[in-house]
C-alpha positions as CSV (number, residue, x, y, z in Angstrom):
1,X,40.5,54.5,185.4
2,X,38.0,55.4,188.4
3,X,38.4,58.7,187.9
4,X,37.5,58.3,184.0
5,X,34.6,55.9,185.0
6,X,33.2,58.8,187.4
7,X,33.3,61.4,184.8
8,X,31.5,58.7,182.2
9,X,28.7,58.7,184.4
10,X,28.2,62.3,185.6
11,X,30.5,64.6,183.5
12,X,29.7,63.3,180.3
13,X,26.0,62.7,181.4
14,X,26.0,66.3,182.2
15,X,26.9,67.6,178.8
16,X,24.7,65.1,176.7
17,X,21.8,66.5,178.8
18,X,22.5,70.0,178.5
19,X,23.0,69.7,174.5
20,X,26.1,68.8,173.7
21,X,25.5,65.3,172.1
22,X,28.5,63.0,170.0
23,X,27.6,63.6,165.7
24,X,26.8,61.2,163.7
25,X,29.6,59.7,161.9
26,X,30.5,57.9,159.0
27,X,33.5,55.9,159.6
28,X,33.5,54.8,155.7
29,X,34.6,57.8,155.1
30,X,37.6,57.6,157.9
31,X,40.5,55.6,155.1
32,X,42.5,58.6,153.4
33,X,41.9,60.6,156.6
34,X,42.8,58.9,159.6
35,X,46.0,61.3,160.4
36,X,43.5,63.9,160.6
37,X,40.9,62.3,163.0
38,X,43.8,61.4,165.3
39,X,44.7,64.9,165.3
40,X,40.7,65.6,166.0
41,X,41.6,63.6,169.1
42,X,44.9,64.7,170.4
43,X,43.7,68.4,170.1
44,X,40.8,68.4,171.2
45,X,39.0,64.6,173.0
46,X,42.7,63.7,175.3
47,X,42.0,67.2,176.4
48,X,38.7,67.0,177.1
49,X,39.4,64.1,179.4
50,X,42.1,66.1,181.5
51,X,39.9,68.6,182.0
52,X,36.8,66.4,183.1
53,X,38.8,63.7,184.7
54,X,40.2,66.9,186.5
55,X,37.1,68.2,187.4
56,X,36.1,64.4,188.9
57,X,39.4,64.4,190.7
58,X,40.0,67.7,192.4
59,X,36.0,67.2,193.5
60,X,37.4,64.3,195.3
61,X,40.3,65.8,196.6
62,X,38.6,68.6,198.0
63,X,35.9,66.0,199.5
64,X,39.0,64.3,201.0
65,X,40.0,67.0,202.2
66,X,36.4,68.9,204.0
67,X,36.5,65.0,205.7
68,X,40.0,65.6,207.4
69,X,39.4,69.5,208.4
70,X,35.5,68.5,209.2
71,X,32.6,69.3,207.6
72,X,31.5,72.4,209.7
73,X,34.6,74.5,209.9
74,X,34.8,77.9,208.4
75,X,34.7,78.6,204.8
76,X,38.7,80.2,203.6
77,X,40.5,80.8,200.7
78,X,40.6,77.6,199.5
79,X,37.3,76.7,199.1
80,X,36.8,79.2,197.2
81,X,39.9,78.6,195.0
82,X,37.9,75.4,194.8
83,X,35.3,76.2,193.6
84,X,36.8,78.7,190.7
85,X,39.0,75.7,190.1
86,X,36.0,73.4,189.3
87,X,34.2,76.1,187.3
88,X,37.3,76.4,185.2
89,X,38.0,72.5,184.3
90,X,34.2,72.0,183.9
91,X,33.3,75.1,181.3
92,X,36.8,74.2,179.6
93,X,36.0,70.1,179.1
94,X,32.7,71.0,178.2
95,X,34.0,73.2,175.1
96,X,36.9,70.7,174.2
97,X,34.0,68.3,173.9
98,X,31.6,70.6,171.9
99,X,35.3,71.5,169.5
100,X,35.8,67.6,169.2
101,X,32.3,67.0,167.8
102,X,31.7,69.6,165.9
103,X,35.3,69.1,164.2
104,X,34.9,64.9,163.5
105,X,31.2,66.0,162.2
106,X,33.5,68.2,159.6
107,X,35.6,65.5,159.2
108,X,33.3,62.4,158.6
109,X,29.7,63.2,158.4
110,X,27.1,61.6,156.1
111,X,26.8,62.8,153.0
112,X,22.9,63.9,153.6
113,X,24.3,65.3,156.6
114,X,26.7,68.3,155.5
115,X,23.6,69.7,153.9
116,X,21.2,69.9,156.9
117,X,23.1,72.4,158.7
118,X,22.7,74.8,156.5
């Protein structure tokens, strides 16, 4: 739960700024097709938290573990693993995100709202 509470307030702060921002949705619309919005979030949102809560916890990790080497020893293979790693689990929640809302926004936009995108 700290790790998720971490990623609230910078991963997911990260991608609202940088244009990737939840749709508007009309839950009136949700009875008939519930199945399908859990499947929305099994497929695409409980992976976009592995990936950022990843992200938030391999940061850590890696924090951790600069603090027990110390801060000013040499650079080696693993920081640089590290910092592929943290590219990879960043880029990849930020487009399990992006999929999530652009699929609900499918699946239960306003009416008025499946016409502006046009």
């Amino acid at each position: 739960m700290t790790v998720t509470a971490i990623r609230w307030a910078c991963v997911d702060v990260v991608h609202s700024m940088t244009g990737i921002h939840a749709p508007e949705l009309d839950f009136s619309a949700l009875p008939g097709k519930v199945d399908a919005y859990n499947l929305l979030i099994e497929i695409h949102y409980k992976h976009f938290q592995f990936y950022s809560n990843m992200f938030i916890a391999t940061a850590i990790a890696y924090v951790c573990h600069r603090i027990d080497l110390g801060v000013l020893c040499h650079i080696d293979w693993i920081d640089v693993s590290f910092v592929v790693l943290e590219a990879i689990f960043f880029l990849t929640s930020r487009d399990t995100l992006r999929r999530y809302y652009q699929r609900t926004k499918q699946l239960l936009s306003p009416p008025q709202a499946l016409h502006d995108d046009r």
